[in-house]
N, C-alpha and C positions, 0 to 999 in steps of 0.2 A: 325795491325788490319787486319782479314783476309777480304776476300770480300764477299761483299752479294749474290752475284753470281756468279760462274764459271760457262764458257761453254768452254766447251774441245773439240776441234775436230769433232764438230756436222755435219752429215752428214743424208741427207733424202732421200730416193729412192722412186720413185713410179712406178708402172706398167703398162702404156699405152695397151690398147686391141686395133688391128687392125682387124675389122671385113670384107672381101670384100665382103659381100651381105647384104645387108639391110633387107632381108627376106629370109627366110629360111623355105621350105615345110617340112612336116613329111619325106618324103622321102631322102631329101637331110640333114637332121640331123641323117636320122638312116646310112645316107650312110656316115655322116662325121666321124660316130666313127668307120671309120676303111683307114681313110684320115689325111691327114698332121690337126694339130692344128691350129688355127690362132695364127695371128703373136703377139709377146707382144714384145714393146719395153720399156726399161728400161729409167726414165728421172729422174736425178738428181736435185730435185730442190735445192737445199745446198747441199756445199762441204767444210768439214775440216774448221768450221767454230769456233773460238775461243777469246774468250776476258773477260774481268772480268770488273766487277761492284762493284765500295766502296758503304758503307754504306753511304746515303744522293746524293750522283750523282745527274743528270739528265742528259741522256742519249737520244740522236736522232739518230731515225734509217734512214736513208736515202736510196732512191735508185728508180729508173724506175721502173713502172709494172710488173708484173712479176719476179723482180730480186730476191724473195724466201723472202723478210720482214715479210708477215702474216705467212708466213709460219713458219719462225725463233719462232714468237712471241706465238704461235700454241704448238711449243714446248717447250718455256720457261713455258705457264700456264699450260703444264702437260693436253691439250687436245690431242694430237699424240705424238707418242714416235717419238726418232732419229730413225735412223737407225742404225747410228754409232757415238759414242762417248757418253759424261757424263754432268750432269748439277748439279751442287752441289748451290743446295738453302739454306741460313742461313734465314729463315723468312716467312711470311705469301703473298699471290701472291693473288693480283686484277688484273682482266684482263675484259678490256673494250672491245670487238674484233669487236664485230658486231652489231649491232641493234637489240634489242629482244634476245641477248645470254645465255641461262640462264634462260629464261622466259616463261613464258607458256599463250597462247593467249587468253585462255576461262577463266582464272581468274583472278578477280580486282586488280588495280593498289595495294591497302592495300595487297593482302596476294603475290602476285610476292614480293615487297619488304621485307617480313619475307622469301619467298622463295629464293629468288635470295641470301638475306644475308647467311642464312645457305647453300647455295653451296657454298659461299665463306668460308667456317667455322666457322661463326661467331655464338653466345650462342642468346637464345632468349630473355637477358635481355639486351645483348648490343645491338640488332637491337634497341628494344624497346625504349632504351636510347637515341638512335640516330633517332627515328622516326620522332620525328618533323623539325630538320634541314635539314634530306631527300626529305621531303614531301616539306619545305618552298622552297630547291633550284630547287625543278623540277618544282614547279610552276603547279603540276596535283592538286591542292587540291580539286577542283569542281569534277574532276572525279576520286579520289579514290576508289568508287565502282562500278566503270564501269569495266565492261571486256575488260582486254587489246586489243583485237581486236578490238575496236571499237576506239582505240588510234592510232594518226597519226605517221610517222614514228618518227618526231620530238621530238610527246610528248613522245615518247616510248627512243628515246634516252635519253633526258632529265631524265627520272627516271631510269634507268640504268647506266646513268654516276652520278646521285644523289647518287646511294647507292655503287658504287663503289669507289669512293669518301671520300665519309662518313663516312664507314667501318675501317678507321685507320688499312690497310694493312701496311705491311714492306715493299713491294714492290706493287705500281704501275702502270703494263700495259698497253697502250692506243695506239689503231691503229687509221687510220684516218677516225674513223667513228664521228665526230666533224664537219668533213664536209657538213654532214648531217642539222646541226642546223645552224639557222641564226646567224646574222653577232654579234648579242645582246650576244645570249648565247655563242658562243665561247670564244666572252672575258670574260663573265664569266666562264667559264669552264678554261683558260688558268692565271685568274685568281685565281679560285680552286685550279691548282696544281700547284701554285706558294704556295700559304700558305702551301700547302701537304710540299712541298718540303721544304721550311723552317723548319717544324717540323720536319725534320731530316729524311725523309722519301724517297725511294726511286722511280726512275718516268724512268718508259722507253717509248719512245713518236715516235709513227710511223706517218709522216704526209709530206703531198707534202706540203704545206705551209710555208714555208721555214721563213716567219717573225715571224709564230708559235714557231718552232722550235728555232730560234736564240734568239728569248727573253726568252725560258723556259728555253731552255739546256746551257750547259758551254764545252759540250764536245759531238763529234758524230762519229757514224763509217757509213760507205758507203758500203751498199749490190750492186753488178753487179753479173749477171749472177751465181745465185748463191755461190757465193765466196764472202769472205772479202776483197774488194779493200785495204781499207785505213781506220784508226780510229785515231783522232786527235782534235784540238782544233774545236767546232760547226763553225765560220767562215772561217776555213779553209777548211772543208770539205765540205761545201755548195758552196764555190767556185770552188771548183773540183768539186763539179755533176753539177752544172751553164754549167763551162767550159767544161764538157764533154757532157751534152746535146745538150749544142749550135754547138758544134763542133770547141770548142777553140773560141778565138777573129772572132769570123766570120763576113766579109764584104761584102758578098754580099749572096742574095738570087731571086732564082727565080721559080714560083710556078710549081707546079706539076699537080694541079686540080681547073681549071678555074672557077668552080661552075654553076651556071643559074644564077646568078646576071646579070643584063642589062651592068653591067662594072667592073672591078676587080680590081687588083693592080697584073701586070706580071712580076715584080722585083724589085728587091731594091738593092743599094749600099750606101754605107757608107765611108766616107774619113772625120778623125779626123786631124784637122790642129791646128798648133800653141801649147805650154806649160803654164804650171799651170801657174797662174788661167786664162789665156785668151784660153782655147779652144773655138774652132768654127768644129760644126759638119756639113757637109755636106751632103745631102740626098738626093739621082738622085732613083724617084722611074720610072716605067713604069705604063700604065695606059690602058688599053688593052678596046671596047667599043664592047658588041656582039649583041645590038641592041637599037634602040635611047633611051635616057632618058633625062632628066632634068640637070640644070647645077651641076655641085659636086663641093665641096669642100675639101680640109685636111688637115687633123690635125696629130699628131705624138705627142702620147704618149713616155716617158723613164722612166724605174724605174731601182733597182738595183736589187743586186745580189740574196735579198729574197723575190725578187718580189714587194716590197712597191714602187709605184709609187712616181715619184721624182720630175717630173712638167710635163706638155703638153705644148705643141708650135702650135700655131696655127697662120701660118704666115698672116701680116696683109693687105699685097696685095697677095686676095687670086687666084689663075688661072681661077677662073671659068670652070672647067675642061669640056668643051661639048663632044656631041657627035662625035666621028671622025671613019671613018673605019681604020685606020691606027694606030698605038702602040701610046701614045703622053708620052714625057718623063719631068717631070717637078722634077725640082732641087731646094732646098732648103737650105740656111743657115742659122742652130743653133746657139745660141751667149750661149753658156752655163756659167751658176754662177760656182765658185770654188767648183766642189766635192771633197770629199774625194775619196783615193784609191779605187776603187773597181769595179766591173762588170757591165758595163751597158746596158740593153737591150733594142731595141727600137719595138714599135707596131707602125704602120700607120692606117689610118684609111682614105674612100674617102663617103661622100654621101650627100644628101640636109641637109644642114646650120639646126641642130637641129633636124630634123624631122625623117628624116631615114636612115638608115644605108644599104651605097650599098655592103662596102663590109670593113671587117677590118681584116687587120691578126696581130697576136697577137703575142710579144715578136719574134720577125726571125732574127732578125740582130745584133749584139751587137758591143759595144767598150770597151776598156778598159782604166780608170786612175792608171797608175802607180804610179803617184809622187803627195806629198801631196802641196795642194794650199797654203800651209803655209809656201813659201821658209826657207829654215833655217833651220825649226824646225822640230827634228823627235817623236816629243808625237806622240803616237800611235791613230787613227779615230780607230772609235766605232759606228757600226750600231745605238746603242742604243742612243749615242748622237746626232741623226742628220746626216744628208747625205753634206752639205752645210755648208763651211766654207767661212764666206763673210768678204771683209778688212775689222777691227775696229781698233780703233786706241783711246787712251786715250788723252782727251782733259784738265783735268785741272792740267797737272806735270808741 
């Protein structure tokens, strides 16, 4: 079976202008036409980028800011050409990219959706056929003939991933504009192209959300710096951008930018002691105080390698951290349950018992489980099953 996409050797140039005056009189433009040009530098957001897609995939694109992903995705739906190289399409191409894509803000929610469907190709009896499942999953039904500008960004995505969706493309697009809707509608949307993707359909899924990703996809490739890192099994390759974000198994961290909080968190270190399942995590934060405040407390979040939080520890003799002029270092240890293998990141977090938050940083420090809690046994953990493998033991043999 051939594939439903080929990308060959994709490569995209843009042309940076380097202008050195921000203003420019008549005189100094009549004088510049017979003066050096300004400067253009050339910046390659993708380079020689190549991989193929079966019929039914699903597919994550993975990678840092900037590392060329909308860009990629820009060029799969045939809105920018490459620069260099070829994209052989077997099918029809939905592309979710941005909020309002496709759309036009002075008319109502009803004729965007005939609109938007015919920029995807579609005939005006299949919109129509498909009208009322559109309308039911965006949830605009009260304002169908309101002019889209008068729609928030949410409800504008909400009906632009309804008819994208809806549409029974061959192929699927979706960048992380999902991020956009609340916590209700992504699982429905990720529910969406979970049914997509059973009917046989193709699903190419751009998104930092990494539990997103690992429950929809089965296989992912890794954009850095415009080039193809790596493309492999979706868990393996979320553990290489974890691992390369954090900076590998990293144990210790210490801040860069104090903030104006009355008190902060000025480092952390991490020391895992003991084997499966009896690990004990160790946690020596600093605590730095730049003017008086109230007593603090903390807590310490862990989750794993796609971000799902995994439990919080909130030790039960807590330091009552006061005011001090001098750094105060308090050390704590974890009694961790049997995890499975995998990435673990840890947040701290210091401030009044409930009420407010002096200062928290989020995912800095990680560890890692190599060896599974299940001595013995080498079945394979599974994101999907659970993070925590606790002793059982059968009682009536």
């Amino acid at each position: 079976m051939k594939p439903i996409l080929e990308v060959q050797n994709i490569s995209k140039k843009f042309l940076i202008q380097h202008q050195q005056l921000p203003y420019l009189s008549f005189r100094d433009k009549l004088s510049g036409l017979f003066s050096a040009k300004e400067a253009t530098e050339e910046f390659w957001a993708l380079r020689d980028i190549s991989f193929d897609v079966q019929p039914g995939e699903s597919i994550g694109i993975i990678g840092r800011n900037g590392a060329g992903k909308s860009t990629l995705l820009k060029i799969l739906s045939r809105i920018t050409p490459p620069t260099t190289g070829r994209i052989t399409v077997r099918g029809r191409i939905a592309s979710l990219l941005e909020v309002g894509t496709g759309f036009h803000q002075e008319l109502t929610g009803r004729e965007n959706i005939f609109m938007n469907g015919s920029i995807l190709g579609m005939k005006h009896a299949e919109i129509k056929a498909k009208f009322d499942e559109i309308v039911d999953f965006s949830g605009t039904e009260k304002f169908l003939d309101t002019p889209l500008k008068h729609y928030s960004s949410g409800m504008q995505l909400r009906l632009a991933f309804a008819v994208a969706a809806h549409l029974e493309p061959e192929i699927l697009i979706i960048d992380e504009v999902l991020a956009v809707g609340d916590a209700e509608f992504q699982k429905k949307c990720i529910g969406k192209m979970e049914t997509v993707n059973k009917s046989g359909k193709t699903i190419l899924f751009v998104s930092h959300n990494m539990a997103a990703v690992s429950n929809l996809c089965r296989r992912a490739i890794l954009i850095e710096k415009g080039g193809l890192k790596k493309q492999g099994t979706v868990s393996e390759i979320i553990h290489d951008y974890q691992a390369a974000s954090l900076g590998g198994n990293t144990a210790q961290w210490t801040t860069s930018a104090p903030g104006k909080s009355a008190a902060y968190i000025s480092q952390v270190a991490l020391h895992l002691q003991g084997t499966q399942p009896s690990h004990t995590l160790s946690v020596k934060i600093g605590i730095a105080s730049q003017s008086r405040h109230k007593d603090l407390f903390v807590a310490y979040d862990i989750s794993n390698s796609i971000g799902v939080p995994v439990l919080q520890a909130t030790p039960k003799q807590q330091p009552f951290i006061k005011f001090s002029e001098t750094e105060q270092i308090i050390e704590t240890e974890i009694e961790l349950p049997p995890l499975i293998p995998d990435q673990y990141k840890v947040s701290v977090w210091i401030g009044e018992h409930n009420t407010e938050t002096m200062c928290w940083e989020k995912e800095i420090v990680a560890f890692e489980i190599s060896e599974s809690p299940a001595k013995g046994r080498s079945f394979p953990h599974s994101h999907s099953n659970g993070f925590i493998v606790p002793n059982s033991r059968i009682v009536n043999a």
